[in-house]
KEKE-3310 file (N, C-alpha, C; in steps of 0.2 Angstrom, whole numbers, plus 5000, padded with zeros to 4 digits):
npx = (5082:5072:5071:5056:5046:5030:5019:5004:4998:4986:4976:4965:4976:4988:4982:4984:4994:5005:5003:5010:5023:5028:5027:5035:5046:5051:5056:5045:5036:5023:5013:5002:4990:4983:4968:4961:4962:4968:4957:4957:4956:4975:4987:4999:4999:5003:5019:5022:5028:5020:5019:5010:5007:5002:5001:4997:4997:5009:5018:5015:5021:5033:5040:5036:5045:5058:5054:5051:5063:5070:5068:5073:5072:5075:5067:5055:5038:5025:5009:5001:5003:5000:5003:5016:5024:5023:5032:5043:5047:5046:5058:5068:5071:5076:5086:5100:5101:5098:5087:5079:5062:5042:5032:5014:5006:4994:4982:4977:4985:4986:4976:4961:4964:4974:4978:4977:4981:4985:5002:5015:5024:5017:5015:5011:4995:4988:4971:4964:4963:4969:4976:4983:4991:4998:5005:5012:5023:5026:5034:5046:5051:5057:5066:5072:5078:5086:5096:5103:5101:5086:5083:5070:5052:5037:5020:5006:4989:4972:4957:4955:4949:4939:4934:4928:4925:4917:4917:4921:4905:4897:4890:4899:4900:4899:4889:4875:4864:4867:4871:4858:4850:4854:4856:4842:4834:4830:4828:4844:4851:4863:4876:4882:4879:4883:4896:4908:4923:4931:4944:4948:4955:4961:4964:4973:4980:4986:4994:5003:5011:5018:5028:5033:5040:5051:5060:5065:5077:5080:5067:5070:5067:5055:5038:5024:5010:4998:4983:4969:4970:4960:4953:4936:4920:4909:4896:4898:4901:4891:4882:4891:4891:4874:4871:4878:4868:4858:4852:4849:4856:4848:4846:4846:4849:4855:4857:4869:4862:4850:4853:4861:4848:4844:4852:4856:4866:4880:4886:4882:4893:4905:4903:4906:4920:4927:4923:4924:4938:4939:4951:4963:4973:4990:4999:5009:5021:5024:5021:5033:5044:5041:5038:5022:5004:4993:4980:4964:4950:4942:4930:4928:4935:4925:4915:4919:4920:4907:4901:4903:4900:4885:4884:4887:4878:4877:4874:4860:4854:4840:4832:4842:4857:4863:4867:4879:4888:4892)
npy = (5008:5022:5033:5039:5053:5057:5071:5074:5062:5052:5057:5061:5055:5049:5040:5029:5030:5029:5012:5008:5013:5006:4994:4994:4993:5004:5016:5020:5036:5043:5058:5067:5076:5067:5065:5057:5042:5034:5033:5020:5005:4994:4982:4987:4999:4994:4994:5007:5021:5032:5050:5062:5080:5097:5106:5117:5126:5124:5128:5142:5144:5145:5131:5120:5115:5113:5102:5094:5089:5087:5074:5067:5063:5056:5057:5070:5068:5082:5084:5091:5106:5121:5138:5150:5157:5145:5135:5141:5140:5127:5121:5127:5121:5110:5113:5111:5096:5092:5084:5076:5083:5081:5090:5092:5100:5109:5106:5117:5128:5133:5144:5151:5143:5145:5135:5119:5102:5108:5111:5108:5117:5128:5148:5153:5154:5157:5161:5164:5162:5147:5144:5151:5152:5138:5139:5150:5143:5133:5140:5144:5131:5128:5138:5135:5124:5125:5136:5126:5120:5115:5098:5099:5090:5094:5089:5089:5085:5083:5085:5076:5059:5047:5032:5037:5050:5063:5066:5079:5082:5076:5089:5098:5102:5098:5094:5080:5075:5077:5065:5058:5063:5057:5046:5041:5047:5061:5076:5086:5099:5110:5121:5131:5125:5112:5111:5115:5107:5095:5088:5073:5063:5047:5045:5033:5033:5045:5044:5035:5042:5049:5041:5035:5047:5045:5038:5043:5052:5062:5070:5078:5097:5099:5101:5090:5086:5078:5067:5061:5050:5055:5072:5076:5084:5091:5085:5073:5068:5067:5058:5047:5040:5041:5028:5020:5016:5010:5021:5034:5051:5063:5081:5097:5112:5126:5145:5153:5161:5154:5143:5144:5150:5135:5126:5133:5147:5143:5129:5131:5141:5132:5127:5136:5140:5128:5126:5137:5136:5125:5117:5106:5093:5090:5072:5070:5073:5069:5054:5053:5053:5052:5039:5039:5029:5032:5021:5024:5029:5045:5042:5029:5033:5040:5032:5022:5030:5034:5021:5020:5032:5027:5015:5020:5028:5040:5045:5044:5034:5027:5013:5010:5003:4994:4992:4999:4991:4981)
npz = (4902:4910:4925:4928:4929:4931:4928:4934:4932:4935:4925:4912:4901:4907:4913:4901:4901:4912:4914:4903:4902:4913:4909:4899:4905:4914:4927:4938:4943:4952:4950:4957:4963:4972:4973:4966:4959:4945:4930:4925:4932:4935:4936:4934:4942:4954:4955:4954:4963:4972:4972:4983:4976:4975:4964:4959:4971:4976:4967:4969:4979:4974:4977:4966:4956:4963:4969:4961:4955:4966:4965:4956:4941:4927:4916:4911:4910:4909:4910:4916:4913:4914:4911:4908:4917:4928:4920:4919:4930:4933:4923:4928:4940:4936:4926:4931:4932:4920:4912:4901:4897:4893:4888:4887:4875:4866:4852:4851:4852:4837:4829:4817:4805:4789:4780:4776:4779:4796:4798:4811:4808:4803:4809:4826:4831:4840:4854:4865:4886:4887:4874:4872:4882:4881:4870:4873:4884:4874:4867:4873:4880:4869:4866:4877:4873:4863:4868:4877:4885:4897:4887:4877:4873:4864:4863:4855:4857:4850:4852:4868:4870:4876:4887:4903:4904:4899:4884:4868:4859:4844:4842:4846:4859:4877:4879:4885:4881:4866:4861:4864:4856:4844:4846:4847:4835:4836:4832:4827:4833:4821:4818:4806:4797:4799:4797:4806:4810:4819:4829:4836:4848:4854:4872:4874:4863:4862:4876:4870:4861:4868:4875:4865:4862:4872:4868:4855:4850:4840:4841:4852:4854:4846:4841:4840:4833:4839:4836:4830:4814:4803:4802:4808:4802:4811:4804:4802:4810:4817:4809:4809:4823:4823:4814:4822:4828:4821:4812:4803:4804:4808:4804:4810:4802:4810:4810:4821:4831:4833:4837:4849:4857:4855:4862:4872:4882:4887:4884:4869:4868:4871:4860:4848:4854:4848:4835:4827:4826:4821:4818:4809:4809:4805:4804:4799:4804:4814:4815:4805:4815:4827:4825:4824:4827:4827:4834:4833:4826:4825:4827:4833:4845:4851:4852:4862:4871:4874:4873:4890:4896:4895:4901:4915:4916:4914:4901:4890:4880:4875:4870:4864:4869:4864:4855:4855:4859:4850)
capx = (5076:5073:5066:5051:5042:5024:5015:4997:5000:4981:4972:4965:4981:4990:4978:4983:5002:5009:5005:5014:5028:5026:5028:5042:5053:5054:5054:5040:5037:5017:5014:4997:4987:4980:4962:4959:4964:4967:4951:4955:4965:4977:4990:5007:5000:5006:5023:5022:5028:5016:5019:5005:5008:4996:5004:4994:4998:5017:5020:5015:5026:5039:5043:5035:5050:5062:5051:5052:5069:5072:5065:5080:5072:5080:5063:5051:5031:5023:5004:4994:5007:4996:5008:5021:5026:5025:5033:5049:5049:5051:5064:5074:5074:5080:5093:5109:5102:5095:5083:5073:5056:5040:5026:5009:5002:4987:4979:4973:4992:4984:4969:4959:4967:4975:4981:4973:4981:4988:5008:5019:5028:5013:5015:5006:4988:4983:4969:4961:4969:4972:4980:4991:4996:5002:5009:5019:5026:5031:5041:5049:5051:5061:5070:5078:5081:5090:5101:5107:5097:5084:5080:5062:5047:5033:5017:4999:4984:4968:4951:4954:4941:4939:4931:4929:4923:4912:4921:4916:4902:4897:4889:4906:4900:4898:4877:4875:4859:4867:4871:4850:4846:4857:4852:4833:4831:4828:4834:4851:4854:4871:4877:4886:4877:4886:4902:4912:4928:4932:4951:4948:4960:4958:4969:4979:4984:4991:4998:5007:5014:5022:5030:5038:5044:5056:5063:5068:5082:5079:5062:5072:5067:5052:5032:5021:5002:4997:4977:4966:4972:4958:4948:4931:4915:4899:4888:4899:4903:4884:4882:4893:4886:4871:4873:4880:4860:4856:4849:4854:4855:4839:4849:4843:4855:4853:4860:4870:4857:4844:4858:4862:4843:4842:4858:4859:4873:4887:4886:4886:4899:4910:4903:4909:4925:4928:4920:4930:4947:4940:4960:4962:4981:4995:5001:5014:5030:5023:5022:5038:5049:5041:5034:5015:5002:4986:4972:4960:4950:4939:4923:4931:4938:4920:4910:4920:4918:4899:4898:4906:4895:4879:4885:4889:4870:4879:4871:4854:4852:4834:4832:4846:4860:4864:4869:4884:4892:4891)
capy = (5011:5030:5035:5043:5056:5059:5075:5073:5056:5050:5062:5058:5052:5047:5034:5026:5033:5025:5005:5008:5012:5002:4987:4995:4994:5011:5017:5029:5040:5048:5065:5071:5079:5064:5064:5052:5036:5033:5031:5012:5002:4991:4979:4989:5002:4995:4994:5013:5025:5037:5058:5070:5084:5100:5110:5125:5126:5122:5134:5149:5148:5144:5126:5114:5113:5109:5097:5088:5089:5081:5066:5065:5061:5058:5062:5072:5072:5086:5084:5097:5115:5127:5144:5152:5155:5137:5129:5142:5138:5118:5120:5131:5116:5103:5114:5108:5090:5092:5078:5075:5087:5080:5093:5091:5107:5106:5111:5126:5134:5136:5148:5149:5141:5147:5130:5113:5102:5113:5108:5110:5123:5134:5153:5152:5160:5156:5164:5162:5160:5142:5141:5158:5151:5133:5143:5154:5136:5128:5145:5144:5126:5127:5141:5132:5118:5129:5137:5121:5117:5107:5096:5096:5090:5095:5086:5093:5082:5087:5085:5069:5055:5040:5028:5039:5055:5067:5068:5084:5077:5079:5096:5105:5104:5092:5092:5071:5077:5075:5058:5056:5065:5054:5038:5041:5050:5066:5084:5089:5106:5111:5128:5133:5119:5107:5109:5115:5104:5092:5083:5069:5056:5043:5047:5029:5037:5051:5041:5033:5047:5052:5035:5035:5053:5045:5033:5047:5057:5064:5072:5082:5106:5098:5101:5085:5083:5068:5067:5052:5050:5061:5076:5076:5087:5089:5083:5066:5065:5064:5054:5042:5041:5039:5024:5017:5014:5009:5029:5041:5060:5071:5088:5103:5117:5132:5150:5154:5165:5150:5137:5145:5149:5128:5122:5136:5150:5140:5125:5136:5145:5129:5123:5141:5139:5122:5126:5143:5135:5120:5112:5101:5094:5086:5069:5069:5074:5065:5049:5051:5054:5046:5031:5037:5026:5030:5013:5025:5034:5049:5038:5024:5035:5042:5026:5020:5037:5035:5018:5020:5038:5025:5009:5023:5035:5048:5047:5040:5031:5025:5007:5009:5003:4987:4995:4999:4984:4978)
capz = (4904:4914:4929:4922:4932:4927:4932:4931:4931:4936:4922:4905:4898:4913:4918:4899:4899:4917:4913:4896:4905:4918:4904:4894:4912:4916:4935:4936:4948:4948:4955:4955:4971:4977:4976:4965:4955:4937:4926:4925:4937:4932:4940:4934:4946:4960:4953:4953:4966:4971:4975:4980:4979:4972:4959:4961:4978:4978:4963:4972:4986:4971:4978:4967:4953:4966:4974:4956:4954:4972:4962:4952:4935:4920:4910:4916:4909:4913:4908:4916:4915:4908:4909:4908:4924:4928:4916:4917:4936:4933:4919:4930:4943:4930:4923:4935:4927:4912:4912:4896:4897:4887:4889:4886:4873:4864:4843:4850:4850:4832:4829:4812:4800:4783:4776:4781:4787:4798:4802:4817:4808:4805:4813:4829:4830:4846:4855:4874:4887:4887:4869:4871:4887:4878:4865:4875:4885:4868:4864:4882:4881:4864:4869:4884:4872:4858:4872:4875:4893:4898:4881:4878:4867:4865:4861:4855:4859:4849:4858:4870:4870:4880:4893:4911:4905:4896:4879:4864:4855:4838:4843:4848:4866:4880:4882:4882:4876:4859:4860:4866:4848:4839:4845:4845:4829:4836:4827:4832:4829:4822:4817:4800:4792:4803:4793:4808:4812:4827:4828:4843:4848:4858:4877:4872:4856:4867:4880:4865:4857:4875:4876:4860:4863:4877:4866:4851:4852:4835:4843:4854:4851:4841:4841:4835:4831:4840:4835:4825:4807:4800:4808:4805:4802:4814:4803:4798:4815:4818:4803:4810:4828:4822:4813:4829:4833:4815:4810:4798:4809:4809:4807:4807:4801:4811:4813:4827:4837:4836:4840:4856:4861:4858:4866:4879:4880:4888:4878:4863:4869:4870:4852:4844:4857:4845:4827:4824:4827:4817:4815:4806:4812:4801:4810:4795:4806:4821:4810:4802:4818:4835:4824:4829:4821:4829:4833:4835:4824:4829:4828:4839:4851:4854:4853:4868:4878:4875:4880:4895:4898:4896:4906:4919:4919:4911:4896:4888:4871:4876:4870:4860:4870:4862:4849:4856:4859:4843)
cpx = (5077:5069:5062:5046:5036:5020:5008:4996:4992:4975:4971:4972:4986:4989:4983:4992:5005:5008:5011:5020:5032:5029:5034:5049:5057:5051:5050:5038:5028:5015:5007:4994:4984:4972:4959:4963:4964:4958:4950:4962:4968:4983:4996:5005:5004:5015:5028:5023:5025:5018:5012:5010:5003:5002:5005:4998:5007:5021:5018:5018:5032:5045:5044:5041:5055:5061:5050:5061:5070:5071:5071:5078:5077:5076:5056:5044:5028:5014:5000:5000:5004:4998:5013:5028:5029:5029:5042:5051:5052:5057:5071:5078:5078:5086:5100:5107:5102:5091:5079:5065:5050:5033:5021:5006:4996:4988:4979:4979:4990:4977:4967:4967:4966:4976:4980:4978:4985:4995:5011:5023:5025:5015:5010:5001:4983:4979:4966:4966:4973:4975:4985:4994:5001:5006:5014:5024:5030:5036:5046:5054:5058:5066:5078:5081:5088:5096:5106:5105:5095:5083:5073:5059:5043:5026:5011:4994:4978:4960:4953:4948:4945:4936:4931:4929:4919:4918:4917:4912:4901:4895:4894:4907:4902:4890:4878:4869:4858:4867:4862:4849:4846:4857:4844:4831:4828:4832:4838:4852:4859:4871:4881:4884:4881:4895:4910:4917:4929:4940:4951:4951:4958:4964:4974:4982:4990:4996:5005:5012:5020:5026:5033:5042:5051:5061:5066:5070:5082:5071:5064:5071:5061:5045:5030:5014:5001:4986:4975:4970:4969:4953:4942:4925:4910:4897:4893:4901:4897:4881:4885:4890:4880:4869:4875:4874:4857:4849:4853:4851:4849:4845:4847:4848:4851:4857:4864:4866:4853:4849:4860:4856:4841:4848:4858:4866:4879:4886:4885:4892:4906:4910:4907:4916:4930:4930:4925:4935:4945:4948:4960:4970:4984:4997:5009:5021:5030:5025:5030:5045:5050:5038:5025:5011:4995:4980:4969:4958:4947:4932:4924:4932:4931:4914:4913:4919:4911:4896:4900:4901:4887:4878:4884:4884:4871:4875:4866:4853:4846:4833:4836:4856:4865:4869:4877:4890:4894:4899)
cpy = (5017:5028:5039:5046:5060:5065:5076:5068:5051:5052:5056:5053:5048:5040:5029:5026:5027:5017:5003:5008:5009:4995:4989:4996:5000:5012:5022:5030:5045:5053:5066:5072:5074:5062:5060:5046:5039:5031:5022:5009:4998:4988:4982:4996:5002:4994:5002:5016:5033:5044:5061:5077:5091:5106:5118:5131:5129:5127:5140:5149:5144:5136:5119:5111:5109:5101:5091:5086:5084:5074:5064:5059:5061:5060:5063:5073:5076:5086:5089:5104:5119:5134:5143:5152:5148:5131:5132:5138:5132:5118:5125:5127:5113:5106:5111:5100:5088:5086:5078:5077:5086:5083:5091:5098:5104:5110:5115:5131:5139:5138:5146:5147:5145:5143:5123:5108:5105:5107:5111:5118:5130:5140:5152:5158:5160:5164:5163:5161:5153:5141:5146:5154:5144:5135:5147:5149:5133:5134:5145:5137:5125:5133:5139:5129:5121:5133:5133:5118:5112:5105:5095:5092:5091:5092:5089:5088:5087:5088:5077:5065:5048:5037:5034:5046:5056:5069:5075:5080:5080:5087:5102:5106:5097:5089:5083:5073:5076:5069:5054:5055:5059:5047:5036:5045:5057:5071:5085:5093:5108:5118:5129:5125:5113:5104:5111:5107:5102:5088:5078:5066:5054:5045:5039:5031:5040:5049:5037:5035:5048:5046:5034:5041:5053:5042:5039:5054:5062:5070:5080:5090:5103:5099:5096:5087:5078:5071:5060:5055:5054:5064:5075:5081:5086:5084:5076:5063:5063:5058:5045:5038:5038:5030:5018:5011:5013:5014:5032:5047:5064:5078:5093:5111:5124:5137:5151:5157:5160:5143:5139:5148:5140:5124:5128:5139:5148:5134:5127:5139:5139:5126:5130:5143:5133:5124:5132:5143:5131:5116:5105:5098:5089:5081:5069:5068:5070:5057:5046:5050:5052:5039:5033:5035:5025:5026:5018:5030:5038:5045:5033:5027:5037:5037:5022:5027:5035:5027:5016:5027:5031:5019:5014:5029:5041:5050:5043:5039:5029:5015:5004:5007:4997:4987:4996:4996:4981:4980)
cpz = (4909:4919:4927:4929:4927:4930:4929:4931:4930:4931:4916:4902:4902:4914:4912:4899:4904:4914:4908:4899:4910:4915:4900:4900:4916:4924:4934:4943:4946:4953:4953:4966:4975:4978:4973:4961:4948:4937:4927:4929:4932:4937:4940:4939:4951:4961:4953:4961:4966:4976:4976:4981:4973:4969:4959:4965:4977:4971:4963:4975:4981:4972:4974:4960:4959:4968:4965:4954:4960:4968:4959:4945:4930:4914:4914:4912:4910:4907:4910:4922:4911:4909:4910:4912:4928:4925:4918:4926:4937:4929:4925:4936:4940:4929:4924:4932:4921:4909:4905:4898:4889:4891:4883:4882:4872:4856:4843:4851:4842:4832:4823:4808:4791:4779:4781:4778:4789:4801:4810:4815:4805:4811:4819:4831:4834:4850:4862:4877:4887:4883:4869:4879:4885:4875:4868:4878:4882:4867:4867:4881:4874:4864:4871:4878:4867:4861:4876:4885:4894:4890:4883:4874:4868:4860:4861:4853:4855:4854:4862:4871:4874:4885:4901:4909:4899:4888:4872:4858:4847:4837:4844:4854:4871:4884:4880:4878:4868:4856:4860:4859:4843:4838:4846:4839:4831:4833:4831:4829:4828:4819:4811:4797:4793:4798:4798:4810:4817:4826:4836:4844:4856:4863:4877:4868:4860:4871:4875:4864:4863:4876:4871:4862:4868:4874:4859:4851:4845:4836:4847:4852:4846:4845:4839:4839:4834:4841:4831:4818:4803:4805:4804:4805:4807:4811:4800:4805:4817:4814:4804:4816:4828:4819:4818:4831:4827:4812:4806:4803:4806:4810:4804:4809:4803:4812:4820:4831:4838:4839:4848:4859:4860:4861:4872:4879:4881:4883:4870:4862:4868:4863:4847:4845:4850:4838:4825:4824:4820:4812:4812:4807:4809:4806:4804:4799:4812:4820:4808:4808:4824:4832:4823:4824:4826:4829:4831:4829:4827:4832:4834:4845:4854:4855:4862:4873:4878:4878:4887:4900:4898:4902:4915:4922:4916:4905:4893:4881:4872:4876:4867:4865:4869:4857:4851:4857:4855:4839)
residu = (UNK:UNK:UNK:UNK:UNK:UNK:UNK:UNK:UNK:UNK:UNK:UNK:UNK:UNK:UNK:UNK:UNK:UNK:UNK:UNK:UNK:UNK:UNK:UNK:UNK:UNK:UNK:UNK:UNK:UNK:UNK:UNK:UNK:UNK:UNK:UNK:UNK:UNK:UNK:UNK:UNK:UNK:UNK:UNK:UNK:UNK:UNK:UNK:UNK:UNK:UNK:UNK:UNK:UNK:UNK:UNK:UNK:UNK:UNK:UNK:UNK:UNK:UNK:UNK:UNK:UNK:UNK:UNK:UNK:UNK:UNK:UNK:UNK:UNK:UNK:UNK:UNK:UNK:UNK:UNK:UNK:UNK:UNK:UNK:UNK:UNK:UNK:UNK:UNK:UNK:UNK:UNK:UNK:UNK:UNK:UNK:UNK:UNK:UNK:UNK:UNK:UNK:UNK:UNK:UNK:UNK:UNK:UNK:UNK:UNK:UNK:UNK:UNK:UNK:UNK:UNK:UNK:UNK:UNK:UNK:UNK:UNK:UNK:UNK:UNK:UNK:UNK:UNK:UNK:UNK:UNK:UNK:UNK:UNK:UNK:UNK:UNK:UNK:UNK:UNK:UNK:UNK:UNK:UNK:UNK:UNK:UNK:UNK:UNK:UNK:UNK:UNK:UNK:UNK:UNK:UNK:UNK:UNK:UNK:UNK:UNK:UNK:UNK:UNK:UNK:UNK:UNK:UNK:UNK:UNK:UNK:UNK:UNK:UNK:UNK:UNK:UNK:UNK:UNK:UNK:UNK:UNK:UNK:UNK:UNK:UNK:UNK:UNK:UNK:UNK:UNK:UNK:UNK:UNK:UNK:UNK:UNK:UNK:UNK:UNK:UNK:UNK:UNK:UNK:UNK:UNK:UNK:UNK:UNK:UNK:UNK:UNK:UNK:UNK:UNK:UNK:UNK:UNK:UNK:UNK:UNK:UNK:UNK:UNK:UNK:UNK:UNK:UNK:UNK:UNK:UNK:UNK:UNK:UNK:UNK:UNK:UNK:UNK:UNK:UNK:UNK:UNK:UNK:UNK:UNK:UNK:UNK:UNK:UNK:UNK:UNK:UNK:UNK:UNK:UNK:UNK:UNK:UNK:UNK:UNK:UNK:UNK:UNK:UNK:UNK:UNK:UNK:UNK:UNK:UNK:UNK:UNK:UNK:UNK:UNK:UNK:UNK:UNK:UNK:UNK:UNK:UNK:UNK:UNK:UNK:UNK:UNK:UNK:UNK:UNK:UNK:UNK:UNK:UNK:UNK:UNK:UNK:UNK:UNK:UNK:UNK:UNK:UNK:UNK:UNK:UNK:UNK:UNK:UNK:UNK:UNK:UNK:UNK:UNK:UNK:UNK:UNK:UNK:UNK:UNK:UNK:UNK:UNK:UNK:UNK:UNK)
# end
């Protein structure tokens, strides 16, 4: 077993990542800023030593690689490096050990797509900054490893879902207001006739994937897909949801000019952010080579975000909350 440094340790995947290796006997070491907990407790925490330290921060005055180095991993997860800059800085710490490096990307490395399901070995068509910054990370990241430095790998998570936060709902956004529509029978309005694209996976999934990746030395200079088994449409996403509350969806297919005067410009903006990528993401390579064998579908992985948004006021299904349980 390694000692396993997790950076982000307490985040979406973190929270489900550390017990896992907590029970596969790995010494772990969790590094996040300190301000809060994991989503959900759990007893392999206290098993775990804890770092703060704030990344932002500690990688402007150039110090906070070292400061992971001093840890003296032998694998290092790096969950929340979202540049260039950042990422070359830690690998440049590692380099005198050469520690095993299992970054966190995402789907959206991929922009529209030309051929569905989209592989790892698609050209990359990334667009904003979050997906051109992952993008340039994985190039960086496979670089090193190709030069024969730190070993990396690199992992692409599609929209995460799960218990202890606001997950993208069938509309492309985060309005709960969707969830309202869909278990009280009112109109949900969707845009391109609700055939835009969504790839969820549930944050145990992910946490999986990253915990296989420790254990395969065959994974080593590689991308994988780690998403549910299949992606799914708006409107089947609704479709499905619905039924949740024993309904079929009220949808009403509108334009984009009138979708964004009834959802409002920013939650439009993150449904058109989603729908124009609409990825659809191969697990084939991921499948054949870390084992990964997703519980979760998409539907699953958002039924537990939602009852956990309802248990918790975040979100309102009116008298329909029983439904949930079931």
């Amino acid at each position: 077993m390694s000692r396993v440094v997790v950076i982000g340790a307490t985040g979406h995947i973190g929270t489900y990542l550390v017990p896992r290796l907590v029970d596969q006997g790995h010494e772990v070491i969790a590094v996040s800023r300190g301000t809060r907990g994991p989503y959900h407790a759990s007893p392999q925490w206290d098993a775990v030593t804890r770092v703060t330290a704030d990344r932002e921060a500690e990688d402007a005055e150039g110090r906070f690689g070292e400061r992971i180095a001093a840890l003296r991993p032998e694998a290092v997860i790096d969950l929340i490096c979202f540049t260039r800059i950042s990422a070359q800085q830690l690998v440049e710490a590692l380099r005198p050990a050469r520690p095993l490096l299992v970054h966190c990307g995402t789907i959206w490395v991929h922009g529209q797509s030309l051929r569905v399901p989209v592989t790892e070995d698609e050209p990359r068509t990334a667009y904003g900054e979050y997906g051109t910054g992952k993008a340039e990370i994985e190039a960086l990241l496979h670089d090193e490893t190709r030069a024969g430095g730190v070993p990396s790998v690199v992992l692409h998570p599609g929209h995460i879902s799960g218990p202890g936060w606001a997950p993208i709902t069938p509309a492309g956004n985060l309005d709960p207001g969707t969830w309202t529509a869909l278990a009280t029978g009112q109109p949900l309005a969707l845009p391109d006739h609700g055939l835009g694209v969504l790839h969820h996976v549930h944050a145990d999934d992910v946490a999986m994937a990253f915990e296989l990746a420790l254990s395969r030395p065959a994974a080593v200079g590689s991308s994988f897909h780690v998403v549910a088994e299949q992606a799914m449409t708006q409107r089947g996403l609704a479709a499905g949801a619905a039924r949740w509350f024993g309904r079929e969806p009220v949808l009403d297919f509108v334009s984009w000019d009138q979708f964004t005067r009834l959802a409002g410009p920013e939650p439009a903006e993150v449904t058109r952010e989603h729908t124009f990528r609409s990825i659809t993401a191969s697990i084939a390579r991921a499948r054949e080579v870390l084992g990964y064998a997703p519980r979760y579908t998409a539907l699953d992985a958002l039924r537990e975000a939602l009852a956990w948004l309802v248990a918790n006021g975040q979100a309102d299904v009116g008298d329909s909350a029983g439904w949930l349980e079931g």
